[in-house]
C-alpha positions as CSV (number, residue, x, y, z in Angstrom):
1,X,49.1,84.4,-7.1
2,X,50.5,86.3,-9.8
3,X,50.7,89.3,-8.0
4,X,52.8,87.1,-5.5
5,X,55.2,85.9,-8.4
6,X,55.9,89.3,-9.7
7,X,56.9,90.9,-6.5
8,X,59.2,87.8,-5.4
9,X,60.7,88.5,-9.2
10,X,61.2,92.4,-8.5
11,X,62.7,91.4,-5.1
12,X,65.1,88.9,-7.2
13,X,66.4,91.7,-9.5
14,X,66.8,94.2,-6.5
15,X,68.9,92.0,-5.2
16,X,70.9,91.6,-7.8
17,X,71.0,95.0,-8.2
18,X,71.5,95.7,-4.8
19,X,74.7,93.5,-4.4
20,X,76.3,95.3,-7.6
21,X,76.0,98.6,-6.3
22,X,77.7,97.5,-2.8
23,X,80.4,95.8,-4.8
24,X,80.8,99.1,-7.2
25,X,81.0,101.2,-3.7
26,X,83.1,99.0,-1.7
27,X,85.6,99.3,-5.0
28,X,85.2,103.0,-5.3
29,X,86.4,103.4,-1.4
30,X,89.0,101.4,-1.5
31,X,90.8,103.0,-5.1
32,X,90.2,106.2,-3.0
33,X,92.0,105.0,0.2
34,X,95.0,103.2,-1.6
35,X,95.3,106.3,-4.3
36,X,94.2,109.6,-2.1
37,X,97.7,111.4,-2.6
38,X,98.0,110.5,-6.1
39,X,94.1,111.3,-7.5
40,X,93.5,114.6,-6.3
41,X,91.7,115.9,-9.2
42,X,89.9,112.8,-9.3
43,X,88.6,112.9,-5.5
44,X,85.4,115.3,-6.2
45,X,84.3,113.2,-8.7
46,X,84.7,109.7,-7.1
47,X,83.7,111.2,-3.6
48,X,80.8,112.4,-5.6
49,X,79.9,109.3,-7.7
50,X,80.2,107.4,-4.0
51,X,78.0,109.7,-2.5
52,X,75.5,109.0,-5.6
53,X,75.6,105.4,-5.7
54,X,75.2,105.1,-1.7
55,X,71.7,107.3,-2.0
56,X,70.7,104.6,-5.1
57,X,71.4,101.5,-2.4
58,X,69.3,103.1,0.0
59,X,66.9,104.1,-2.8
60,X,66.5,99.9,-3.5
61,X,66.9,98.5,-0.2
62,X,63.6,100.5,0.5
63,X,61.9,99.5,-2.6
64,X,62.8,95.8,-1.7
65,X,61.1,96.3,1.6
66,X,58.1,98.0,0.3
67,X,58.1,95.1,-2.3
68,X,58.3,92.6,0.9
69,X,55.9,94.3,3.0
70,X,53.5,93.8,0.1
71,X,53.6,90.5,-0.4
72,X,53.2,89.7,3.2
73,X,49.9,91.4,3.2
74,X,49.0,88.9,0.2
């Protein structure tokens, strides 16, 4: 059962972790649509940072269903 508790905690802070890094790219989108003409030096690096932070939500959403495909076989 321990095993059990541990993965639904892992789950728990992916989530958490999960919903920041939405929040953090929904943010970085919309600066870069309402500020496109005026942050042209800044675009690379945001565009880049976005394209970063979208490969880490991927990254967690399959670690949290790995984590959940675990704990179903328990």
């Amino acid at each position: 059962m321990a095993k059990a508790d541990k993965l639904k905690e892992e789950i728990g802070w992916l989530k958490i972790i999960f919903g920041v890094l939405i929040a953090t790219d929904i943010s970085l989108v919309a600066w870069l649509v309402q500020n496109y003409e005026k942050a042209n030096q800044l675009l690379m690096v945001c565009a880049i940072v976005m394209v970063l932070i979208t490969f880490v939500i991927v990254w967690v959403n399959r670690v949290a269903y790995r984590n959940i495909d675990e704990l179903e076989e328990l």
